[in-house]
N, CA, C and O atoms as a printed pandas DataFrame, in Angstrom:
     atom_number atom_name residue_name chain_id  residue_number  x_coord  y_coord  z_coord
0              1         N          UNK        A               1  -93.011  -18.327  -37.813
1              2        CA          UNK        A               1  -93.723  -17.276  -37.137
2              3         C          UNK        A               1  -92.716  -16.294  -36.546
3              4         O          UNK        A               1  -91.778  -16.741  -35.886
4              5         N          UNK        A               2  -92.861  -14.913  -36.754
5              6        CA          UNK        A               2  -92.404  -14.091  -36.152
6              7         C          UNK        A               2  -92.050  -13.731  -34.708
7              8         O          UNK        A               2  -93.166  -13.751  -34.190
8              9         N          UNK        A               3  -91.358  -13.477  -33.931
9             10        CA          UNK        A               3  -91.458  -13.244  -32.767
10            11         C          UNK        A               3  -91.599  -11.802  -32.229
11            12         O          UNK        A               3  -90.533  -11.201  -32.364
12            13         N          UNK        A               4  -92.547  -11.072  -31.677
13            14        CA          UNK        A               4  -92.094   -9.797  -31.566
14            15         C          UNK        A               4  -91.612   -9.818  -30.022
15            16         O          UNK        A               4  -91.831  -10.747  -29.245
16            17         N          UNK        A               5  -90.772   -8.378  -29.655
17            18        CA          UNK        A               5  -90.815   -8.355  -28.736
18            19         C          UNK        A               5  -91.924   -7.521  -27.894
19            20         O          UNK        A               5  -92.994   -7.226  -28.426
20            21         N          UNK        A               6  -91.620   -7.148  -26.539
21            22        CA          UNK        A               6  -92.595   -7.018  -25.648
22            23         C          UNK        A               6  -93.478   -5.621  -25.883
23            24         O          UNK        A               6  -94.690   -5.409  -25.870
24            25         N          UNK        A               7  -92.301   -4.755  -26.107
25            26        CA          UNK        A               7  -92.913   -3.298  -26.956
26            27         C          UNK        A               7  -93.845   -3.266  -28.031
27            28         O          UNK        A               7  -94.989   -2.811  -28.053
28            29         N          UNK        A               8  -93.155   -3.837  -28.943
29            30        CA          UNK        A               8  -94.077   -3.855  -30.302
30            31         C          UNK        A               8  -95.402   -4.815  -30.472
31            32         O          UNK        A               8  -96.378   -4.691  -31.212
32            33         N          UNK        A               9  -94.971   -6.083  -29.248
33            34        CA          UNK        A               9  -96.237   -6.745  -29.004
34            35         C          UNK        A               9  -97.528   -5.585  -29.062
35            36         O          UNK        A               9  -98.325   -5.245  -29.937
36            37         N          UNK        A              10  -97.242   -5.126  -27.452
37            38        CA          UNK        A              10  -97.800   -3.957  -27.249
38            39         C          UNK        A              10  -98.464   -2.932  -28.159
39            40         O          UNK        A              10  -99.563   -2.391  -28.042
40            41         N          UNK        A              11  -97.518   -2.798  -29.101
41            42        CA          UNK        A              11  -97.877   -1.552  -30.287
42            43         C          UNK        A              11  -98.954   -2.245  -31.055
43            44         O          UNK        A              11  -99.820   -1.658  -31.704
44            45         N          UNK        A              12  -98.842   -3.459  -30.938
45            46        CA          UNK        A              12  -99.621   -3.967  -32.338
46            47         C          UNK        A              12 -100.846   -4.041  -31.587
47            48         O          UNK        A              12 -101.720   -3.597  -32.331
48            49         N          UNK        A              13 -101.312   -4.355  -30.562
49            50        CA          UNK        A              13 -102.174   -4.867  -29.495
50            51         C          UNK        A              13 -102.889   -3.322  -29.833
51            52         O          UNK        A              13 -103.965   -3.319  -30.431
52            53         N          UNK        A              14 -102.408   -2.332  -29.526
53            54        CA          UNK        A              14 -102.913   -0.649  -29.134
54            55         C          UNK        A              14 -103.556   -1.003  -30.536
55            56         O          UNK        A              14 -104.736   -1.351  -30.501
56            57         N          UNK        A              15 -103.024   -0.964  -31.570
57            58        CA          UNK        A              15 -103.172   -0.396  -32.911
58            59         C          UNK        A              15 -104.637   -1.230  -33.568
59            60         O          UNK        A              15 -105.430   -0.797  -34.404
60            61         N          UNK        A              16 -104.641   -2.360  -32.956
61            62        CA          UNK        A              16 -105.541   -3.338  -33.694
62            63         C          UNK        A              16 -106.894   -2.875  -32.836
63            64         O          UNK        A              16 -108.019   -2.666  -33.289
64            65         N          UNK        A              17 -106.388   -2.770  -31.318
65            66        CA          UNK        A              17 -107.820   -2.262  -30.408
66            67         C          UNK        A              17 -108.062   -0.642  -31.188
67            68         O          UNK        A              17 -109.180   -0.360  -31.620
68            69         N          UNK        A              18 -107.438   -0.109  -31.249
69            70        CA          UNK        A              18 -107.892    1.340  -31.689
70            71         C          UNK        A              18 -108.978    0.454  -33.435
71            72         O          UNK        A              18 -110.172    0.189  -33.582
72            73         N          UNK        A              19 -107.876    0.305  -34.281
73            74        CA          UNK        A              19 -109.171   -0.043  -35.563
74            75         C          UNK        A              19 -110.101   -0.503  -35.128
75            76         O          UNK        A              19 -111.112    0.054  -35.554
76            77         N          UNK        A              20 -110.370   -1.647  -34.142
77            78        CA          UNK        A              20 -111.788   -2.220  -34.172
78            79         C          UNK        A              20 -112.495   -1.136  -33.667
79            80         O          UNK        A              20 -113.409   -0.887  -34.453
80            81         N          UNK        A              21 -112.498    0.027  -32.219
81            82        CA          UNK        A              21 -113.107    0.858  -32.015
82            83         C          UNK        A              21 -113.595    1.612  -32.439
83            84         O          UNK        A              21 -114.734    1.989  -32.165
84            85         N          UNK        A              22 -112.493    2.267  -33.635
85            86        CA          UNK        A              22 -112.664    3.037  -34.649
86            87         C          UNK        A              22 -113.985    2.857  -35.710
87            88         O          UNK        A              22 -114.713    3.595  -36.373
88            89         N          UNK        A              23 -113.844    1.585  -35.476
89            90        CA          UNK        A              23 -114.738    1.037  -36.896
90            91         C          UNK        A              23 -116.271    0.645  -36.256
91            92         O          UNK        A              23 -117.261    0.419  -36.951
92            93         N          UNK        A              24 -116.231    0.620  -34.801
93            94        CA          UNK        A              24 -117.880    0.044  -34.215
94            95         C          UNK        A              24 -118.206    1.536  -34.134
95            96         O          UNK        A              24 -119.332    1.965  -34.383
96            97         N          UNK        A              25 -117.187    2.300  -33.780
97            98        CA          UNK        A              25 -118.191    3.757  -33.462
98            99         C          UNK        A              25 -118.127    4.581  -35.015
99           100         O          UNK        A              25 -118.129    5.797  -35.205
100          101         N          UNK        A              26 -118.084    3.706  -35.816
101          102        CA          UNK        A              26 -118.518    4.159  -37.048
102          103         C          UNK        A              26 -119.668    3.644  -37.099
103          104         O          UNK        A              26 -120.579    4.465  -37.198
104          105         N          UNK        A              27 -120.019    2.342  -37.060
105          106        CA          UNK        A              27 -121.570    2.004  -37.120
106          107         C          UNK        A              27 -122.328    2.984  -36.442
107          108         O          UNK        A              27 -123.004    3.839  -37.013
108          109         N          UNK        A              28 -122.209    2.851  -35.204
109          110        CA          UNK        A              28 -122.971    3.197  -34.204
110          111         C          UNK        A              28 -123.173    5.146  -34.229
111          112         O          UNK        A              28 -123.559    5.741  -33.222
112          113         N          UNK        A              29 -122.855    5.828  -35.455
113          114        CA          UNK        A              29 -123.168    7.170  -35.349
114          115         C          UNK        A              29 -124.056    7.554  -35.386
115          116         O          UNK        A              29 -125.016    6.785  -35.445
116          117         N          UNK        A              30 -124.279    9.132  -35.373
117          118        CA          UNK        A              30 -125.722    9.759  -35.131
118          119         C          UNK        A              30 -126.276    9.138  -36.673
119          120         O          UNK        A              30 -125.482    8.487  -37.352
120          121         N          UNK        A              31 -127.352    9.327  -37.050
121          122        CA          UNK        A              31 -128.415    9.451  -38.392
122          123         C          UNK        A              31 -128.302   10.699  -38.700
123          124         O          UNK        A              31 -129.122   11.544  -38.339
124          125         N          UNK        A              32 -127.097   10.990  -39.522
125          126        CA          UNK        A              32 -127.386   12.278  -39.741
126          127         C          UNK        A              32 -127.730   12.566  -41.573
127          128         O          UNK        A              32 -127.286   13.477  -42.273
128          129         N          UNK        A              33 -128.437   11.708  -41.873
129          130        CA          UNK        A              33 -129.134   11.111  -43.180
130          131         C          UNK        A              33 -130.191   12.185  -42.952
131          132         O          UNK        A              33 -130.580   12.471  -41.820
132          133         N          UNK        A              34 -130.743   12.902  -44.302
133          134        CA          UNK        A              34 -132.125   13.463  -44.923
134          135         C          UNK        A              34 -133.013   12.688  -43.880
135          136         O          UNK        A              34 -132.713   11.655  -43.281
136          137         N          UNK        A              35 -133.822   13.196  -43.824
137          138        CA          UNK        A              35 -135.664   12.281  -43.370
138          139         C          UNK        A              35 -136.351   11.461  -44.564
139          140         O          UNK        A              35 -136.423   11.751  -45.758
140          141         N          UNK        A              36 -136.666   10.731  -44.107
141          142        CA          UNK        A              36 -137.449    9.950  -45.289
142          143         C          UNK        A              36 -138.757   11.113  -46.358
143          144         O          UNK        A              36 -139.641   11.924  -46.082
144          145         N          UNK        A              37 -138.177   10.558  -47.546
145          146        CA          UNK        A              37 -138.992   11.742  -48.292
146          147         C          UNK        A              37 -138.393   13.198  -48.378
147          148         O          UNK        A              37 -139.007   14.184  -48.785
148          149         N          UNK        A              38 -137.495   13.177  -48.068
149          150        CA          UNK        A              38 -136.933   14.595  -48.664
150          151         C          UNK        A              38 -137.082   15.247  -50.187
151          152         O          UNK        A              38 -137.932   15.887  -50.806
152          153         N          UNK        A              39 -135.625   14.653  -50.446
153          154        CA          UNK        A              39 -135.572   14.856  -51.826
154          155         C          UNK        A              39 -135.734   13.507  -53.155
155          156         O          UNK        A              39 -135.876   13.484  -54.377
156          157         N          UNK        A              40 -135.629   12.652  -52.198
157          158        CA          UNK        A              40 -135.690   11.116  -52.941
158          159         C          UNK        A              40 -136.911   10.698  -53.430
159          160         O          UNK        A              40 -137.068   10.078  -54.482
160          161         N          UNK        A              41 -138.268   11.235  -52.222
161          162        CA          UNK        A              41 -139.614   10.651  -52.187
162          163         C          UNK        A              41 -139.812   10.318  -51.136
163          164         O          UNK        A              41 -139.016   10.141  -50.214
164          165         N          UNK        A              42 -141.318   10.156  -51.188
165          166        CA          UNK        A              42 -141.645    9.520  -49.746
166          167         C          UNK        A              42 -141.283    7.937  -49.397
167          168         O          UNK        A              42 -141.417    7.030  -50.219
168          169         N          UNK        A              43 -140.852    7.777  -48.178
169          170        CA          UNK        A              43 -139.915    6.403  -48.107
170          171         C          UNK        A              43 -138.984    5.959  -48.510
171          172         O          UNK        A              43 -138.726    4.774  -48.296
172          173         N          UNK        A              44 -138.201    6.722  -49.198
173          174        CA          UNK        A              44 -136.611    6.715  -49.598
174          175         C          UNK        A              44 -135.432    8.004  -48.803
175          176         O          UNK        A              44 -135.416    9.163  -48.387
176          177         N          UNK        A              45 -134.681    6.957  -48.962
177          178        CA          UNK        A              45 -133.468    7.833  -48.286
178          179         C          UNK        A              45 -132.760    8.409  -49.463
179          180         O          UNK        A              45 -133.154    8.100  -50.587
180          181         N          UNK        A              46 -131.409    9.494  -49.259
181          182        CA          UNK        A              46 -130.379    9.373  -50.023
182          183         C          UNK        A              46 -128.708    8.285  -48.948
183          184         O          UNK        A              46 -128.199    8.355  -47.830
184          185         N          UNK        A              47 -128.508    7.464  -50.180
185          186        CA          UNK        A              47 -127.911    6.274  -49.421
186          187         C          UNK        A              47 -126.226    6.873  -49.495
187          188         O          UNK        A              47 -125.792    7.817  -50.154
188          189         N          UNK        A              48 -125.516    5.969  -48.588
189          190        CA          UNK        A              48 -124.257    6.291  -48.450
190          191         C          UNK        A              48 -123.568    6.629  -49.843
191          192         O          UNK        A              48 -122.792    7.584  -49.878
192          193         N          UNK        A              49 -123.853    5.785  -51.153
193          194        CA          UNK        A              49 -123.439    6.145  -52.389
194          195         C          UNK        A              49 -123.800    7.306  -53.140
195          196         O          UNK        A              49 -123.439    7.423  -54.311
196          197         N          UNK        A              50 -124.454    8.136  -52.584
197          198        CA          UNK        A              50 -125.654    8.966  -53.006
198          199         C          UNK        A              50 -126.522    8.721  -54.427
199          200         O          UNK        A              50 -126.460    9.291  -55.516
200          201         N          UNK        A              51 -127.500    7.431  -53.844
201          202        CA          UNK        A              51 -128.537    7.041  -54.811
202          203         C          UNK        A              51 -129.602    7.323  -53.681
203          204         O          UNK        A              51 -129.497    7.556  -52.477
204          205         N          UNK        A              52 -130.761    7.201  -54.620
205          206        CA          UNK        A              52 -131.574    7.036  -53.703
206          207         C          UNK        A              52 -132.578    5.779  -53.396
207          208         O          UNK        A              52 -133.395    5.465  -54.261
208          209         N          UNK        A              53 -132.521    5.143  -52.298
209          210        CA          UNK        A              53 -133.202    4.143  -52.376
210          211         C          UNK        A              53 -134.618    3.612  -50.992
211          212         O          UNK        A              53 -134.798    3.951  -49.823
212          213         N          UNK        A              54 -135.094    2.992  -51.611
213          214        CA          UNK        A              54 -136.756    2.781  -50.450
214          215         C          UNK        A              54 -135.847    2.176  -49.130
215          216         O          UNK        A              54 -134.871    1.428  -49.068
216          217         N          UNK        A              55 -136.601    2.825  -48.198
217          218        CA          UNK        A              55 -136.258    2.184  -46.723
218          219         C          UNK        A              55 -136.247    0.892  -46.831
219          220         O          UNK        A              55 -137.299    0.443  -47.287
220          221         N          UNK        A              56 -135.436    0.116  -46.578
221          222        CA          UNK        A              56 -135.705   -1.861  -46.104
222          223         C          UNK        A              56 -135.422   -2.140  -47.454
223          224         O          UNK        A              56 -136.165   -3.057  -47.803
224          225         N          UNK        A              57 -134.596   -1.726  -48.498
225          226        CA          UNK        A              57 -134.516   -2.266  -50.023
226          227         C          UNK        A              57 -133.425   -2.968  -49.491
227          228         O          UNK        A              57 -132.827   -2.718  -48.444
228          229         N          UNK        A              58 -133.137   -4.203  -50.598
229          230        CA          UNK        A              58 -131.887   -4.827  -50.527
230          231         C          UNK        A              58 -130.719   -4.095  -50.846
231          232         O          UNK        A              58 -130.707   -3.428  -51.880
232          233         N          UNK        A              59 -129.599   -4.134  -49.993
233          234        CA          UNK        A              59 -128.361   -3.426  -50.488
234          235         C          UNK        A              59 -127.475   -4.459  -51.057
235          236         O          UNK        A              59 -127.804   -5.640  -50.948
236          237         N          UNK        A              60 -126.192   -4.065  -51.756
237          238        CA          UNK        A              60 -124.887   -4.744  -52.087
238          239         C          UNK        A              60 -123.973   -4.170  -52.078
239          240         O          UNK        A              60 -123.933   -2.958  -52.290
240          241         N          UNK        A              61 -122.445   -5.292  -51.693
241          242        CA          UNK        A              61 -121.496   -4.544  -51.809
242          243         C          UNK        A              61 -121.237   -3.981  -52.849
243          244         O          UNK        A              61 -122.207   -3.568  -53.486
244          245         N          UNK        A              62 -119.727   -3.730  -53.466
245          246        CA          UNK        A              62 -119.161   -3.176  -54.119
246          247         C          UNK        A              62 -118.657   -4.679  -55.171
247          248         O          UNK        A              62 -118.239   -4.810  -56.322
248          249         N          UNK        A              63 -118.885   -5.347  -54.364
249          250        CA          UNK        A              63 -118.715   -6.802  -55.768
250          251         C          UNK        A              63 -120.434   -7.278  -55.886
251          252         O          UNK        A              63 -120.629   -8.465  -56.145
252          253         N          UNK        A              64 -121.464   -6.515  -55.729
253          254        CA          UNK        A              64 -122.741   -6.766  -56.065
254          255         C          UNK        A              64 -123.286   -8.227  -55.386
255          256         O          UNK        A              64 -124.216   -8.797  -55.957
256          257         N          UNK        A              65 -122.906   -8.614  -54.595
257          258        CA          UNK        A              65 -122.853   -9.368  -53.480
258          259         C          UNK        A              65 -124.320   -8.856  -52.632
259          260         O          UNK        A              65 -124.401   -7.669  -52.317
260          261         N          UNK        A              66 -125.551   -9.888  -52.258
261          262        CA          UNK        A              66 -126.114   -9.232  -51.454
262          263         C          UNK        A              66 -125.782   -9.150  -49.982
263          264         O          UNK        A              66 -125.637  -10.212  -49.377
264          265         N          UNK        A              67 -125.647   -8.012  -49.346
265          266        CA          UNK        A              67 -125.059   -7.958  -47.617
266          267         C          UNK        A              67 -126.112   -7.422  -46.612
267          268         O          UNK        A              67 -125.759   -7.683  -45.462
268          269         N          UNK        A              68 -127.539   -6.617  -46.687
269          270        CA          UNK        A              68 -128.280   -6.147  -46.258
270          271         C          UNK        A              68 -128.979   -5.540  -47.201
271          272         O          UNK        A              68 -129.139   -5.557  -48.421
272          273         N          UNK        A              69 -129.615   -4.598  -45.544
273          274        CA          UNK        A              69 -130.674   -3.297  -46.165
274          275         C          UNK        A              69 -130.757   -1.588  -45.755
275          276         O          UNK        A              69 -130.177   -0.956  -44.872
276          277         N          UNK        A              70 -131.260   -1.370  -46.292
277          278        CA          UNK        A              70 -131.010    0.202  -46.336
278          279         C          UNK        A              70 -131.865    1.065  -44.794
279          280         O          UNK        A              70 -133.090    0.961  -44.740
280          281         N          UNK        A              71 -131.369    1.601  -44.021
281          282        CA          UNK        A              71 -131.593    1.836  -43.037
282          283         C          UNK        A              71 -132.371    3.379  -43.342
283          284         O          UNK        A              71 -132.503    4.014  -44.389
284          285         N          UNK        A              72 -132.694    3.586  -42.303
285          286        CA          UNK        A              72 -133.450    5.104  -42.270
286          287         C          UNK        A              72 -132.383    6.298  -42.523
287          288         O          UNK        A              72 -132.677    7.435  -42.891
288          289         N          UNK        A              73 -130.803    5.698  -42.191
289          290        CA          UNK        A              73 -129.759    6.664  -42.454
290          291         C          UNK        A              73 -129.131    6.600  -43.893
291          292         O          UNK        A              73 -128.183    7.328  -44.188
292          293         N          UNK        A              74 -129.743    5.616  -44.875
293          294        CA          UNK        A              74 -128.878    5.504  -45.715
294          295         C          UNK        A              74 -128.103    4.024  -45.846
295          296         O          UNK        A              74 -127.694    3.399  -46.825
296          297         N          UNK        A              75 -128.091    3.766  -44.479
297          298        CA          UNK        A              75 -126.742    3.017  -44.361
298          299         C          UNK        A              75 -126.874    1.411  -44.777
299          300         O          UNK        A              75 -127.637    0.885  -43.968
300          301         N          UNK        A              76 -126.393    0.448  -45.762
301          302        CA          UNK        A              76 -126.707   -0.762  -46.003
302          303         C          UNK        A              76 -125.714   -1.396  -44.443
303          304         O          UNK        A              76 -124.588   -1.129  -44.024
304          305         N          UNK        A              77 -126.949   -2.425  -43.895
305          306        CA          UNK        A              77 -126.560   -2.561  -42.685
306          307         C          UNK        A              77 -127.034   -4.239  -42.921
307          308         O          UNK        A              77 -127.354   -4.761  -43.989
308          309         N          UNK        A              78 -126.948   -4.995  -41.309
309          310        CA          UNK        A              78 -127.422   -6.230  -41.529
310          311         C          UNK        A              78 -128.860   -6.278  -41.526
311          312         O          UNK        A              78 -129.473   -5.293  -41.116
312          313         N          UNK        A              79 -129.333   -7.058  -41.835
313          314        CA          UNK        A              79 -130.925   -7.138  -41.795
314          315         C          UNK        A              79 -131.431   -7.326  -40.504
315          316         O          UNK        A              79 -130.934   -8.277  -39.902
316          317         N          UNK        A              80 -132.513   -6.506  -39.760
317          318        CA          UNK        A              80 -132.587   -6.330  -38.414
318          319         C          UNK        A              80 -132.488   -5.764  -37.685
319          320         O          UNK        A              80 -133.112   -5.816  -36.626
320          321         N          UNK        A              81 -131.220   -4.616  -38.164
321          322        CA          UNK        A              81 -131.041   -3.386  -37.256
322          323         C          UNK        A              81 -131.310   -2.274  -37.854
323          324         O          UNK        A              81 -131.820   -2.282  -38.974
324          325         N          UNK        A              82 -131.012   -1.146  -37.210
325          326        CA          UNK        A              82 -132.086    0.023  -37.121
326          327         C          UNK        A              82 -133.179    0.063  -38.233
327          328         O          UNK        A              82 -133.079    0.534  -39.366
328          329         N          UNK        A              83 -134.104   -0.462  -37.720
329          330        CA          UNK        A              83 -135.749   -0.933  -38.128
330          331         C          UNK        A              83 -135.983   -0.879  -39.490
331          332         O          UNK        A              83 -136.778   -0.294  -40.226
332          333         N          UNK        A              84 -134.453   -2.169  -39.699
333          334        CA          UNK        A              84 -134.779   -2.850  -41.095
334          335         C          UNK        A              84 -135.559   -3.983  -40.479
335          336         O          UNK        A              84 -135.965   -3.991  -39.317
336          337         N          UNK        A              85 -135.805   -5.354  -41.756
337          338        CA          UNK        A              85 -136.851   -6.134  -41.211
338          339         C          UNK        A              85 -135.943   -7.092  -42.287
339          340         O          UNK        A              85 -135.289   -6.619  -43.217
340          341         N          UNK        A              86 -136.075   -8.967  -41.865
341          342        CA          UNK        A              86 -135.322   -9.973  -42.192
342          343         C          UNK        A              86 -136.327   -9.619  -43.964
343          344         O          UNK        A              86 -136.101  -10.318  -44.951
């Protein structure tokens, strides 16, 4: 195991708190997604990939993995939050 010293402890400490912040106040942004029914239809969004898909559809990652559902923003999220449903 490495030892750092007290500085770079430090640096790494800043750097790792900044990514996680970085990355919750990415969840947590405005909806700045179409309205349901725009251009997709009624009850579909356009999704972060720009497809379009029904509110509460199952999403997947990028290895086609299922991980959630499609939020009112687009966003494949966990099942449960912003008024997806298990």
């Amino acid at each position: 195991m490495v030892r750092l010293s007290t500085p770079r402890r430090l640096a790494a400490i800043t750097a790792a708190t900044a990514a996680i912040i970085t990355g919750i106040g990415g969840l947590s942004a405005a909806n700045a997604a179409p309205a349901p029914g725009t251009s997709c239809g009624p009850n579909k969004v356009i999704t972060t990939v720009h497809t379009c898909a029904p509110i509460n559809s199952h999403c997947t990652g990028y290895d086609l993995m299922l991980i959630g559902r499609v939020d009112r923003a687009g966003r494949c999220v966990i099942p449960g939050m912003n008024g997806t449903t298990w």
